[in-house]
C-alpha positions in Angstrom: 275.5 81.1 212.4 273.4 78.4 210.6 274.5 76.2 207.9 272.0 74.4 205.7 271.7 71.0 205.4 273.8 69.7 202.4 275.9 67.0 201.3 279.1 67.3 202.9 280.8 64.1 201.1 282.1 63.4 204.9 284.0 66.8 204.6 283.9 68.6 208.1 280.7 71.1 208.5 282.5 73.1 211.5 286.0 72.3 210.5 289.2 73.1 212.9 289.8 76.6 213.8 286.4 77.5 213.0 286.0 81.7 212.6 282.9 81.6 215.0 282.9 78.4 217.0 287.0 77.9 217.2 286.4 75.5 220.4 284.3 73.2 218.6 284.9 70.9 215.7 281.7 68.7 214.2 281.2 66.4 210.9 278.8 64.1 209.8 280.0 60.8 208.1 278.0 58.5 205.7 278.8 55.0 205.5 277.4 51.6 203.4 278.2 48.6 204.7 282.2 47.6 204.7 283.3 51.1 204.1 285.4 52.6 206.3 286.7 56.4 207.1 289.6 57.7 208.5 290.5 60.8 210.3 292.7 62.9 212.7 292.2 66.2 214.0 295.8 67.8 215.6 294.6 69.8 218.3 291.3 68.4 219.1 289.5 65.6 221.0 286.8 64.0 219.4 283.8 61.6 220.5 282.2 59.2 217.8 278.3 59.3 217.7 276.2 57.1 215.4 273.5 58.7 214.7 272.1 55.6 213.0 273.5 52.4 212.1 276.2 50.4 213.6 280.1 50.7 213.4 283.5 49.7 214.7 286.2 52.0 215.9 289.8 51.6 215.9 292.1 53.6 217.5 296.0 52.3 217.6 295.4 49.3 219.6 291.9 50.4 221.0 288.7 49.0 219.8 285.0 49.5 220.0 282.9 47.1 217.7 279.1 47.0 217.4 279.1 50.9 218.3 275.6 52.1 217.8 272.8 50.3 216.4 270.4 52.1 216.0 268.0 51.9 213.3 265.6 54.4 211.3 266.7 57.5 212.9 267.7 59.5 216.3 264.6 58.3 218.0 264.7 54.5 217.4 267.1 53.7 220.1 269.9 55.1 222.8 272.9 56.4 221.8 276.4 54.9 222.1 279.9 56.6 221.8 283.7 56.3 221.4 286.1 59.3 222.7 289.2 59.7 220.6 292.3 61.6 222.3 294.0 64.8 220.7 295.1 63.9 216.9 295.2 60.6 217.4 294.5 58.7 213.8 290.8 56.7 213.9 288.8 54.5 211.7 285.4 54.1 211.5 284.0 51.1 209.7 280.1 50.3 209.1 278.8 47.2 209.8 275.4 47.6 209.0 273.5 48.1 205.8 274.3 52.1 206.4 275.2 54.0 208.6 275.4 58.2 210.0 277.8 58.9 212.0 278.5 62.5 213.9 282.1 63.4 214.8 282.4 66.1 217.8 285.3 67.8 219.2 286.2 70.5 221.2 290.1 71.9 221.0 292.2 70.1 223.7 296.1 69.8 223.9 296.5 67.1 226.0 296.3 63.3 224.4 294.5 60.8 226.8 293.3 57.4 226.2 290.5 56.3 224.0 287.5 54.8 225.4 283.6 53.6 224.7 280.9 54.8 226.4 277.5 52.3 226.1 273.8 52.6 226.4 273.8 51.5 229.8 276.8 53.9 230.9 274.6 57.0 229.8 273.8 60.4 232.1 270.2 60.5 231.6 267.9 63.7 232.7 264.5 64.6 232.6 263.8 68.4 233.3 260.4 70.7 232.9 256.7 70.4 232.0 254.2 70.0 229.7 252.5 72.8 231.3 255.5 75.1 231.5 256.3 74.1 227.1 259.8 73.2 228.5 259.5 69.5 229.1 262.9 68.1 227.5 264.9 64.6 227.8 269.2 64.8 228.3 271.0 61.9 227.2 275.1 62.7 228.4 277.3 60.9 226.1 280.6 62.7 227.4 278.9 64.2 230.4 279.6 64.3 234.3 280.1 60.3 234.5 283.5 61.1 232.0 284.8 63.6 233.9 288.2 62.5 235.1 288.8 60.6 231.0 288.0 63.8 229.2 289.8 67.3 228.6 287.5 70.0 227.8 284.4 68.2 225.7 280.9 67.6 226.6 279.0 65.8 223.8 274.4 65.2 224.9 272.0 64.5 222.8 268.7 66.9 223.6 264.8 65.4 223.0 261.9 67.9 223.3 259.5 65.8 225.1 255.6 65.9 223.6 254.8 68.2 220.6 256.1 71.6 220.8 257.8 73.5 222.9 260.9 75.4 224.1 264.4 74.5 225.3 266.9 76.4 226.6 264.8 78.1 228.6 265.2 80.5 230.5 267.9 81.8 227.9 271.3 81.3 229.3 274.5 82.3 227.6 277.9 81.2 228.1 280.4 83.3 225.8 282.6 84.8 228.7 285.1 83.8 231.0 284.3 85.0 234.4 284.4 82.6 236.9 282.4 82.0 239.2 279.8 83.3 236.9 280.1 82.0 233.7 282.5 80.0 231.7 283.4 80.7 227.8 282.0 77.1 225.8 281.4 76.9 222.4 278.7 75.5 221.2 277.5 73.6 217.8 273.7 71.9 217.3 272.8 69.6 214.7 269.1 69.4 214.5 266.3 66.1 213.3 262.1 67.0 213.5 259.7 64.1 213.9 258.1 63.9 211.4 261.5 64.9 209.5 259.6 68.1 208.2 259.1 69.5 211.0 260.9 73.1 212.1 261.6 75.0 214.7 263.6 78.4 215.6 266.9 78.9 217.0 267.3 82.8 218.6 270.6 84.8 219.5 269.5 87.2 222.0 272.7 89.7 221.9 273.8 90.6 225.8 273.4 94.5 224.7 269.4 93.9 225.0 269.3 95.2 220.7 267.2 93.1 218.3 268.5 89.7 218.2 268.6 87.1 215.1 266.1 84.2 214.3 266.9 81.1 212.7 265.0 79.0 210.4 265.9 75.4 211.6 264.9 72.7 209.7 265.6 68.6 209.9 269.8 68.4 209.3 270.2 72.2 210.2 273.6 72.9 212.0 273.4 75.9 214.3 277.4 77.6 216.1 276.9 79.3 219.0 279.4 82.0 219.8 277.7 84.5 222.1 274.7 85.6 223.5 271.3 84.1 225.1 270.1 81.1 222.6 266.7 79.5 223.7 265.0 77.4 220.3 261.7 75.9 220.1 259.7 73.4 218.0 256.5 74.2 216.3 253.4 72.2 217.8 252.9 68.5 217.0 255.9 67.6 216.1 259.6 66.2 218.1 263.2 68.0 218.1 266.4 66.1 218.6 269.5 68.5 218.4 272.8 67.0 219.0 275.5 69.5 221.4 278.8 70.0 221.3 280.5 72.0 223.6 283.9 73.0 224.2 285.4 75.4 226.9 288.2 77.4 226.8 289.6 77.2 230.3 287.9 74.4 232.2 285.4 71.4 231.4 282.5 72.1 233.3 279.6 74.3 231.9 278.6 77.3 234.3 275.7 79.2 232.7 274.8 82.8 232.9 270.9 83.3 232.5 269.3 86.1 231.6 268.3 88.6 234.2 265.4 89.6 233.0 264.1 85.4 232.8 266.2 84.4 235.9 263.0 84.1 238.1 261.8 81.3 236.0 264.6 78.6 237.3 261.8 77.9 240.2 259.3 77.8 237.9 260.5 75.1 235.4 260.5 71.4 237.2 263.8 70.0 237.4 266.1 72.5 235.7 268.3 73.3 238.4 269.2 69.5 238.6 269.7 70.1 234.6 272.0 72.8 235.1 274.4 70.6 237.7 274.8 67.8 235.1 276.7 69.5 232.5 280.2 69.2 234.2 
């Protein structure tokens, strides 16, 4: 499913209980400088992202301050984050001139303890080649290093590196739970282009080998992922950034089925194999 960018006046974009990505909640919140938002979603985790600008997070006695910071947009620095447990009541207040914030979650019914997670405490991979179009950066907010502090949410940021070019390729589902196989995660993107009109394509390869569909994915486009093989890829000269959430149904870490057909290509593609292992 894609949803157009639009002005969601901090309403959620993939609200709870979702039709077609129920694991996964996601909403983007715009802030000026002193204003603050509050929120609590009963039954899911959540992890605050600033996309740009900088903010503080409280969270019953818990604090982050100076979360964030960067400036012009997704590129113009490393990302920072703040995981808030199970329904637990947050506010998010901007300190700087402006700010955009994203707001993951995944459904969890545990409640654990808040906690930041800084530029330097990042999982950072570098996967592919410009020669094979598959050359991509990983930054892990909620990622392997957060595995024992987190129930069943991974939150990355994804960077096509160079001009054009593929990701999530070789395609690779995971809608089923089949262990040791595959594991059932939703998934939601949110996409940015550099320049910002700049575009891309997000396929849905159904499993039955029929005609898939195509999306048209464009800079603030959010993509839900609920089954089937889902490679994307940016049109020449220019940069994709697209923000993941995923949530699993029974268990944390990611197990990926590829496609058959593709599967060959794992030794092809520098690195990916090491990709693959991170998302635990």
């Amino acid at each position: 499913m894609h949803i157009a960018p639009h002005d969601n006046q901090n309403a959620p974009i993939v609200g709870a209980g979702n039709e077609t990505v129920p694991l996964n909640y996601f909403n983007i919140v715009h802030l000026k400088a002193g204003e603050t938002f509050r929120y609590a979603v009963p039954g899911y985790e959540t992890c605050i992202v600033p996309a740009t600008g900088t903010v503080d997070v409280a969270c019953g006695g818990f604090r982050a301050e100076a979360l964030g910071g960067r400036g012009t947009d997704v590129w113009d620095g490393e990302p920072e984050g703040t995981y808030i447990p199970t329904g637990r009541e947050v506010e998010i207040t901007c300190r700087s001139g402006t700010a955009e914030v994203f707001v993951a979650g995944a459904r969890f019914d545990e409640v654990l303890e808040p906690f930041a997670v800084r530029a330097d405490e990042l999982d950072l991979v570098q996967y592919g080649s410009d020669d094979t179009k598959t050359h991509r950066k990983i930054k892990h907010i909620l990622g392997q290093k957060q595995a024992d502090r987190v129930g069943r949410l991974l939150v990355s940021e994804l960077y096509t590196v160079g001009q054009g070019g593929w990701s999530g390729f070789p395609a690779h589902k995971h809608d089923t739970d089949r262990l040791p196989d595959e594991t059932r995660h939703d998934e939601t993107y949110n996409f940015r282009f550099r320049p910002s009109h700049g575009s891309g394509l997000q396929l849905l390869q159904r499993e039955d080998g029929g005609v898939g569909e195509a999306y048209h994915i464009v800079d603030g486009s959010t993509v839900c992922i609920d089954k089937g093989y889902h490679p994307c890829v940016v049109m020449p000269g220019y940069e994709m950034y697209y923000f993941t959430i995923l949530g699993g149904l029974s268990q944390r870490p990611l197990v990926q089925y590829f496609q058959p057909t593709h599967a060959d290509q794992l030794h092809t593609i520098p690195g990916i194999l090491d990709m693959v292992a991170k998302f635990k």
